[in-house]
C-alpha positions as CSV (number, residue, x, y, z in Angstrom):
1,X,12.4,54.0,84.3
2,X,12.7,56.2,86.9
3,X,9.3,58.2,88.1
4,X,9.2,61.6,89.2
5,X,7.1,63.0,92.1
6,X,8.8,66.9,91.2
7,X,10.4,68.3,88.1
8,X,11.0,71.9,89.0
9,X,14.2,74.3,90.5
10,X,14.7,75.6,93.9
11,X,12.5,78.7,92.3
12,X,10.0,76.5,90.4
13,X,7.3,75.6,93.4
14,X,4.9,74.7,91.0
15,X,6.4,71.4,89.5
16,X,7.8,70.7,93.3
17,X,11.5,69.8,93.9
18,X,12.6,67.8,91.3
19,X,13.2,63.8,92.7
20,X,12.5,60.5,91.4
21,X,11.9,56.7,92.4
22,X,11.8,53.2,91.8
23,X,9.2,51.4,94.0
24,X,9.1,47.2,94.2
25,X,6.8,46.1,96.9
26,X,8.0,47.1,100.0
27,X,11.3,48.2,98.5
28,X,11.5,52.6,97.7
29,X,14.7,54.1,95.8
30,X,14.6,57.4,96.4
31,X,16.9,60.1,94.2
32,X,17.3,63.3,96.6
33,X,15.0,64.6,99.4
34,X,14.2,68.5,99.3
35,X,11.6,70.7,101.1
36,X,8.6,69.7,99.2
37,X,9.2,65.8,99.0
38,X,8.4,64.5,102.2
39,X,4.6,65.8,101.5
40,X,4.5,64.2,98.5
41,X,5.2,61.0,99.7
42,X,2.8,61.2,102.0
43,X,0.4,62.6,99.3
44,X,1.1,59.6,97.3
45,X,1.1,56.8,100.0
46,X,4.5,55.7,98.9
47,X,6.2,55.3,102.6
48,X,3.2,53.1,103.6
49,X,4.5,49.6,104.6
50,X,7.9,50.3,103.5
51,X,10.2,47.3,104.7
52,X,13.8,49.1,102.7
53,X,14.3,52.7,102.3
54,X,17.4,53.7,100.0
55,X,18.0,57.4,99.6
56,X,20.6,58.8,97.0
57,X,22.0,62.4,97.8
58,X,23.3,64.1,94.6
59,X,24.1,67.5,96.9
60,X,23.6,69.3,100.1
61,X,21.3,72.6,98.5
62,X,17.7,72.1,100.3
63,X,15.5,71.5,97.3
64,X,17.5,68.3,97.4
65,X,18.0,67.9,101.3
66,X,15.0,69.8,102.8
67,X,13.1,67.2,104.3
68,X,15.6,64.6,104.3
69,X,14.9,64.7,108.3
70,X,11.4,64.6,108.1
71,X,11.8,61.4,106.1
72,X,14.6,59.3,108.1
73,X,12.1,60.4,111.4
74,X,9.3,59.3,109.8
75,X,10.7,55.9,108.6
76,X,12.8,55.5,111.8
77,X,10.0,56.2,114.4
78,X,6.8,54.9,112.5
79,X,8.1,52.3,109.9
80,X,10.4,50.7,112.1
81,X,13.2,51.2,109.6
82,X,16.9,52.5,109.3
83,X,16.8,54.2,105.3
84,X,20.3,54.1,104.1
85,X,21.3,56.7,102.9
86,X,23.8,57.0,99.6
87,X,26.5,59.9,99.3
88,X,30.0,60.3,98.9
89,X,31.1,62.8,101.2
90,X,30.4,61.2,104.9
91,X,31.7,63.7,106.6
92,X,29.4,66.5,105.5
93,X,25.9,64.4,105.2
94,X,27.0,63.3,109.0
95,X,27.9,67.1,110.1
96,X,24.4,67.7,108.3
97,X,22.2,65.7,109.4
98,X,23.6,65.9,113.3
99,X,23.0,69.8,113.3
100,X,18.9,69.3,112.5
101,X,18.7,66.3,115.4
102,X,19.3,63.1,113.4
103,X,21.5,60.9,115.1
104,X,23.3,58.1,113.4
105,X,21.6,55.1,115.0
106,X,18.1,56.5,112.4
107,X,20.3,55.9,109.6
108,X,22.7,53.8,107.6
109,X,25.0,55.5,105.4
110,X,27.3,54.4,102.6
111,X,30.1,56.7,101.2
112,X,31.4,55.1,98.6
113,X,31.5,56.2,94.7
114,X,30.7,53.0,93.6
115,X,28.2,50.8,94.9
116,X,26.6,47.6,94.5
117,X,22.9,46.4,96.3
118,X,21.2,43.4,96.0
119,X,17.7,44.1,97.4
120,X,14.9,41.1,97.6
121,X,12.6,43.1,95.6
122,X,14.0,45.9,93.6
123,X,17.2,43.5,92.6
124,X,20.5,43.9,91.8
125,X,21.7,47.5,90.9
126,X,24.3,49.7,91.2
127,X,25.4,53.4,91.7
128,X,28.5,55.2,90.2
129,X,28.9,58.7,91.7
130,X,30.7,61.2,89.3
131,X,31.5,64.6,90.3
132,X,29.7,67.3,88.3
133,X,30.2,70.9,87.4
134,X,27.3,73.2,89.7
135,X,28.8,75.4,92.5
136,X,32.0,76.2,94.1
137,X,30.8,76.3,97.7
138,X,29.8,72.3,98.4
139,X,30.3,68.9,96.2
140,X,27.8,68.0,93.9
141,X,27.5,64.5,92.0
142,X,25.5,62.9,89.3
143,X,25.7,59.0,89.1
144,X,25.0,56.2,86.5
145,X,22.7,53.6,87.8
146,X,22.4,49.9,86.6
147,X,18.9,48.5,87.1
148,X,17.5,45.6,85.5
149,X,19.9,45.1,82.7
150,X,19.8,48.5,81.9
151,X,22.0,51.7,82.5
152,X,20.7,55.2,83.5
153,X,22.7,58.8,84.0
154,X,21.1,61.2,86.4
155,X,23.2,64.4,86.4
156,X,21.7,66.1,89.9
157,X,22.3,70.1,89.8
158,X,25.1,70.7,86.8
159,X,26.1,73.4,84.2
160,X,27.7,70.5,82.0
161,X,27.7,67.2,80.5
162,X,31.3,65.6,81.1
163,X,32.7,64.4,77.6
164,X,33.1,60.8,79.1
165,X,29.7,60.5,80.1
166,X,28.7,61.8,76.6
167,X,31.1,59.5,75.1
168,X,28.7,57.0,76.7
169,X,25.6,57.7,75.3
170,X,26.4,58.2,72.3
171,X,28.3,54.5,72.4
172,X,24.9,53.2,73.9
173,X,26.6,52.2,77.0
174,X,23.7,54.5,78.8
175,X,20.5,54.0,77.7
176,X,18.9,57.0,78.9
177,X,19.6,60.6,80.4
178,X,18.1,62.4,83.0
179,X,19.5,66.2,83.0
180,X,19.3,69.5,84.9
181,X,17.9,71.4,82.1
182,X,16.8,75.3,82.3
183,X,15.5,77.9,80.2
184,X,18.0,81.2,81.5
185,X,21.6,81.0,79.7
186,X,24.1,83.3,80.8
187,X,28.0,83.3,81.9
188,X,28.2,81.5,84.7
189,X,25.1,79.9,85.3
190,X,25.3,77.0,88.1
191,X,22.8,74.8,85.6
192,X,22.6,73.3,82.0
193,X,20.3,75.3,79.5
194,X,19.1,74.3,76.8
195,X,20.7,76.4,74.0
196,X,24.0,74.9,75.7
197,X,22.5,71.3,76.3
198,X,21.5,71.2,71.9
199,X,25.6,72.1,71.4
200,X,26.5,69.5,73.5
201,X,24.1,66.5,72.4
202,X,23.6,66.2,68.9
203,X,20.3,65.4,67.2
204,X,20.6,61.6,66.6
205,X,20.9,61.2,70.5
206,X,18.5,63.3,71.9
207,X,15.7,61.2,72.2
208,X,17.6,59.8,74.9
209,X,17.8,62.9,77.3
210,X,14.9,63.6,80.0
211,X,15.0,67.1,80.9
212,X,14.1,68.0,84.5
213,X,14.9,70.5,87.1
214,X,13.1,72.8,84.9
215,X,13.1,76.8,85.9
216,X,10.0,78.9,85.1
217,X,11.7,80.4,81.8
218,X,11.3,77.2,79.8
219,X,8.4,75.2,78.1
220,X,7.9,71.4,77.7
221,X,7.0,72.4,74.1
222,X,10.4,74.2,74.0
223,X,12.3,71.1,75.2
224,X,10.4,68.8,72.7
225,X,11.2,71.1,69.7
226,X,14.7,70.2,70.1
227,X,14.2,66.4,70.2
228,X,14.3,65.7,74.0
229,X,11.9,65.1,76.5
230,X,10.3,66.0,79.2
231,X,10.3,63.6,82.6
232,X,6.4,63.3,83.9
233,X,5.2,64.3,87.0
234,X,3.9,60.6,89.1
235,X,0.4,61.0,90.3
């Protein structure tokens, strides 16, 4: 459902900072906003004649926020067009994007945890933010998204899968996962591997899992072993 113009970790430049859309028209849902994205949206012509802009924020690290700026300037100044802007903690996006020179006439921001848009070309769908387990220094959130009838999780940066969202796949009340995956497994590590994501998903069930955020100690062929996949890179 959702395509991905970057699959990789802060440390991963090769696959690019992991975010994904949904493009209808002149409609773009974007999922997060770091240091590489803004390039390849340009690279992929996918701002051009833009008439709605939504941007979900799962967390404030910069391979999620990096060119955030760039990309409300960009849609402010040459499309014409205030992006809104989707995450819970108003406070800190606003303090945020003030101290790099956005001000809050560029924008529109929504705060809530649970959302509902109807947009004239992308439809009705809505976002449930859940807090996940990352880092103890800023708030981090996956959310479940209903588009067109159907119901996806996207866990954003997290060490874990929460039992209730788990709960929910395996009830088929999601119909497909996309999940902070990486190779490295130690005590305390701020992201899901995979010897810890196959003991919390069992077999039956794994087809449903897209692994992304991928470090450079982990194969596609690796991930596919196990029964999961592997999100695509858009070109």
């Amino acid at each position: 459902m959702f395509n991905f113009i970057g699959s990789g970790s802060a440390f991963n430049t090769k696959n690019g900072n992991t975010s994904a859309f949904v493009k209808s028209d002149n409609s773009l849902l974007l999922i997060d906003c770091g240091g590489t994205v803004f390039h390849r949206l340009q690279e992929l012509s996918l701002l051009e004649g833009l008439e709605n802009l939504y941007i979900i924020i799962t967390h404030t690290h910069p391979d999620h926020v990096g060119s955030l700026g760039e990309v409300i300037f960009y849609s402010y100044y040459i499309l014409k067009r205030r992006p809104t802007i989707f995450f819970p903690k108003k406070e800190l996006i606003e303090g945020f994007l003030t101290s790099i020179g956005v001000s809050a006439e560029m924008y529109k921001l929504n705060s809530f945890e649970r959302i509902e848009v109807n947009d004239t070309k992308l439809g009705e769908f809505s976002i449930e933010f859940l807090p996940v387990s990352h880092v103890d220094t800023i708030p981090a959130y996956g959310f479940i998204m209903r588009l067109n009838e159907k119901s996806f999780y996207y866990s954003g940066d997290a060490n874990n899968i929460s039992v209730s969202v788990v709960n929910r796949i395996m009830s088929g009340e999601i119909d497909r996962v996309y999940q902070d995956t990486c190779g490295l497994d130690y005590q305390g590590n701020n992201h899901l591997s995979l010897k810890k994501l196959c003991s919390i998903v069992q077999p039956e069930f794994r087809n449903k899992i897209y692994c992304m955020h991928l470090d450079k100690h982990i194969t596609n062929e690796e991930i596919r072993d196990k029964g999961f996949n592997v999100v695509e890179i858009y070109k």
